[in-house]
C-alpha positions, 0 to 999 in steps of 0.5 A, a space after each residue: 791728127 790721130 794719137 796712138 801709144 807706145 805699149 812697150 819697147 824691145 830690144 834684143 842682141 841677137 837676131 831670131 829671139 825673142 825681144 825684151 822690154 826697156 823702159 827707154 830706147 835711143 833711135 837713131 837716124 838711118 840706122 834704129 835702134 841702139 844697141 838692138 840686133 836688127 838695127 841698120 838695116 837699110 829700110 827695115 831699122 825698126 819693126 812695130 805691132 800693134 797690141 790688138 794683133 797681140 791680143 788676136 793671138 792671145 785669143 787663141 789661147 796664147 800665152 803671149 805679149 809684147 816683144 813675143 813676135 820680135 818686134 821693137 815697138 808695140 802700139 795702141 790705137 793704130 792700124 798698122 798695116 792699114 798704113 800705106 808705105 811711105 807714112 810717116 809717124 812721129 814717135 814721142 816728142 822728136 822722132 820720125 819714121 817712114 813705114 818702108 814694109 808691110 808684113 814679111 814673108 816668114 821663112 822658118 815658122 817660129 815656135 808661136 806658129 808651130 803652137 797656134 797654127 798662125 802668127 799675125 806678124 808676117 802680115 800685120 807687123 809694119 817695118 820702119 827707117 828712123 827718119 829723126 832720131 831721139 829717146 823713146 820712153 814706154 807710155 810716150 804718144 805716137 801721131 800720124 
């Protein structure tokens, strides 16, 4: 079994900015996370990056971290986007998800793009469904 861990958590409450971090989230089956913009999309409900994508773009001279590029969960010590759709990753002690997408086709280049030239989340960031909900906490341990 392989561990990982939960760098951060963010949320925001409204679509196309930039997520906060909060020390503690609720997920919810079939629906996300509570209280966040994206929540209830059928198979996009939660987004996940891994903290060495971040760091790509930090190498580049990016004053960049956790919840920049929108995403609700960063991680460390997986590769996400190695991960096949359909696998399924237990997140702290009682949530299940289903890894639904790999990447997204970005449509308007947000300001991390117009500043680097690039943004690593259209192909690296991973989207999720909540299978089995329950209370995330920063710091918890994800598995595959």
């Amino acid at each position: 079994m392989h561990s990982f861990t939960i760098v951060s958590i963010n949320t925001s409450s409204r679509k196309g900015e930039k997520k906060s971090p909060v020390r503690t989230a609720v997920l919810t089956e079939n629906l996300g996370i509570e209280g966040d913009a994206h929540a209830g999309f059928l198979h996009r409900q939660i987004s996940l990056l891994a903290m060495e994508s971040i760091e790509k773009m930090r190498s580049k001279g990016l004053d960049v971290g956790p919840g920049d590029f929108a995403e609700n969960i960063t991680t460390k010590g997986i590769d996400l986007c190695a991960l096949p759709i359909g696998t399924r990753l237990k997140l702290g002690d009682d949530i299940a998800v289903e890894i639904t997408q790999i990447g997204k086709e970005c449509h308007n280049r947000c300001e991390i793009f117009k500043q680097a030239g690039d943004c690593v989340m259209p192909r690296e960031g991973v989207f999720a469904r909540v299978l089995r909900g329950g209370v995330l906490r920063k710091g918890d341990l994800g598995n595959l």
